[in-house]
C-alpha positions in Angstrom: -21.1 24.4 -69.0 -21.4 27.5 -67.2 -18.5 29.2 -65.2 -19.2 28.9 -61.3 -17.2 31.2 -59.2 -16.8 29.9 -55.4 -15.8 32.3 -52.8 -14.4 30.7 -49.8 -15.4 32.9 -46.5 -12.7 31.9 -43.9 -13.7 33.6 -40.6 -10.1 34.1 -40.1 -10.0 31.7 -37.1 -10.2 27.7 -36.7 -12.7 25.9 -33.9 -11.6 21.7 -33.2 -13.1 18.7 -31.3 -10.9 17.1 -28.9 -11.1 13.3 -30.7 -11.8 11.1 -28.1 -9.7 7.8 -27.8 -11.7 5.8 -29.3 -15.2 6.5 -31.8 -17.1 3.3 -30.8 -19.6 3.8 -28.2 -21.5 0.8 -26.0 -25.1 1.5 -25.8 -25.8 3.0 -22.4 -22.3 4.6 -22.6 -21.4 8.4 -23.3 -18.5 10.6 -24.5 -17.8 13.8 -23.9 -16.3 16.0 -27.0 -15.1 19.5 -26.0 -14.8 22.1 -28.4 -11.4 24.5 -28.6 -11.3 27.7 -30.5 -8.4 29.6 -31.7 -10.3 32.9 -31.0 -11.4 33.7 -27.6 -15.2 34.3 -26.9 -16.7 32.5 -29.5 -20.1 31.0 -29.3 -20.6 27.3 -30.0 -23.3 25.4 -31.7 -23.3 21.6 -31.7 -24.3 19.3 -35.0 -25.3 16.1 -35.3 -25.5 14.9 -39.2 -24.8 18.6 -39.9 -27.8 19.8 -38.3 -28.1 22.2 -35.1 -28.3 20.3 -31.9 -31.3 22.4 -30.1 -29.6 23.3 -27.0 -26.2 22.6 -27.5 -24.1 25.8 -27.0 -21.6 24.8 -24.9 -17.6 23.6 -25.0 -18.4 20.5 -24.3 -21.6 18.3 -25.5 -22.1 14.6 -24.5 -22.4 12.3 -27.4 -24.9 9.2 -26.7 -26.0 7.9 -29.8 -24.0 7.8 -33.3 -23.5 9.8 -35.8 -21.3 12.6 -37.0 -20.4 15.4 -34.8 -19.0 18.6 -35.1 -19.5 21.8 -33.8 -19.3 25.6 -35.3 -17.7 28.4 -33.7 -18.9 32.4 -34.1 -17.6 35.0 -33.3 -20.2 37.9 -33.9 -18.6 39.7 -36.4 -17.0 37.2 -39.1 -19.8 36.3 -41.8 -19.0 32.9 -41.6 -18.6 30.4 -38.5 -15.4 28.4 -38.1 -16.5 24.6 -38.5 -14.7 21.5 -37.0 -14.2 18.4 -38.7 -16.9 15.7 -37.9 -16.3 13.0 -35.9 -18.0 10.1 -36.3 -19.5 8.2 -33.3 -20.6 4.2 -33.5 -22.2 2.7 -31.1 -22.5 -1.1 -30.6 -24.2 -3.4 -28.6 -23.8 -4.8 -25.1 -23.0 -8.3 -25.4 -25.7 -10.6 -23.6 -25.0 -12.0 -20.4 -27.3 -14.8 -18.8 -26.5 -17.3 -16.8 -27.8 -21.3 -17.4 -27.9 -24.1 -15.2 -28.3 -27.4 -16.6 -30.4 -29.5 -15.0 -31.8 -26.3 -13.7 -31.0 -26.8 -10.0 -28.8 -24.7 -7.7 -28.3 -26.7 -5.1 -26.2 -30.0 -5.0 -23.7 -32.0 -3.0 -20.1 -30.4 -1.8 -19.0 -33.5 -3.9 -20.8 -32.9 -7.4 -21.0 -29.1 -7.5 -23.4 -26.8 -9.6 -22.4 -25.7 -13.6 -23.0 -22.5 -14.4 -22.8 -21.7 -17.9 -22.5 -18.4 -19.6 -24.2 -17.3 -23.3 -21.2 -18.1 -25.7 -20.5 -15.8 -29.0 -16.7 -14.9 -28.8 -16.7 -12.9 -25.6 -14.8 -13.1 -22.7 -15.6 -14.0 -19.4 -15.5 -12.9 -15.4 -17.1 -14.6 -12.9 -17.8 -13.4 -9.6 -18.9 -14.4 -6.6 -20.7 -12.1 -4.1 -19.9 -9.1 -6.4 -15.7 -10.5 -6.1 -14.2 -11.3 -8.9 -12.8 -15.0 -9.2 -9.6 -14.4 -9.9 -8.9 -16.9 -13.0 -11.6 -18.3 -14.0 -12.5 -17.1 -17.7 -14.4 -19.6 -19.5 -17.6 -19.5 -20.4 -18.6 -22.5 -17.7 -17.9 -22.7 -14.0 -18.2 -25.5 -12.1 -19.0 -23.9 -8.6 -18.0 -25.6 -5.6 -18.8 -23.7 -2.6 -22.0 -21.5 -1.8 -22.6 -17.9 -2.9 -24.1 -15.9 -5.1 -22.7 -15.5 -8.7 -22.4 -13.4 -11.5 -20.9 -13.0 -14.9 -19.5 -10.0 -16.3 -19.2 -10.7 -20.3 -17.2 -8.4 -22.8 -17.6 -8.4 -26.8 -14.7 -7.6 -29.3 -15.8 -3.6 -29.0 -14.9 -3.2 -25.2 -18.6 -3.5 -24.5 -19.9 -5.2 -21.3 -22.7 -6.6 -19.7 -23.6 -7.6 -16.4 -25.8 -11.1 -15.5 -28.1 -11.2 -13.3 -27.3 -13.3 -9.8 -27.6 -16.7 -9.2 -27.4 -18.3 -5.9 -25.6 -21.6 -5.3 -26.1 -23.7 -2.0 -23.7 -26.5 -1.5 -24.4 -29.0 0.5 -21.8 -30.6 3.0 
């Protein structure tokens, strides 16, 4: 085969993302990457899937959907521009989070009570009542004993969470 002869240009300075904690991202969520040069006034230009983020010039840039991420730093008189690594960015989805009633009434007797029932699918579980949480009570079901309007917060394996919309409970004396 023929001989290839690779010339490596190294601008002579190094540009790296601050990794954030964690890569996963829940939909509706941000992160914020900020960019740190080892030269001084450098200018910055974002990638996402090693293409130029229109707009992106900054230190910092605000990641909201996945994908790989880095960013190149130029100083104006190097040939080259110093690259990061990427950093890849997931994001998963918010677990559902409804709220059933079997039966379908809200209203019942101070004696019977109302169940409330979550959607089940390995999450975990906070109930609230009047935007409170209810301290202990984790299980998908609630049997609810006293007047109010509830909620669920739900979390999936990723740290993700959703919020239910109200119901509103009367109990009757």
């Amino acid at each position: 085969s023929n001989k290839v002869k690779l010339v490596a240009n190294d601008p002579g300075y190094t540009v790296t993302i601050t990794k954030p904690a964690d890569s996963i991202l829940c939909a509706g969520s941000s992160v914020l990457l900020t960019a740190i040069s080892s030269k001084p006034g450098v200018t910055y230009q974002w990638r996402k899937d090693n293409v130029a983020i229109p707009g992106a010039t900054g230190t910092t840039y605000l990641v909201t959907t996945g994908g790989y991420y880095r960013v190149m730093a130029s100083d104006g008189v190097s040939s080259c521009a110093a690259a990061s690594r990427n950093i890849a960015m997931v994001v998963k989805p918010n677990p559902p989070a409804t709220i059933t009633v079997p039966g379908g009434t809200t209203t019942a007797c101070e004696n019977e009570g109302v169940l409330l029932n979550a959607n089940i699918g390995g999450y975990t579980y906070e109930w609230m009542r009047g935007g409170t949480v209810i301290y202990g009570v984790t299980d998908s079901s609630v049997l609810i004993r006293n007047s109010g309007i509830y909620s669920v917060k739900v979390r999936n394996a990723d740290g993700c969470v959703s919020y239910s919309t109200t119901v509103t409970v009367n109990i009757l004396p």
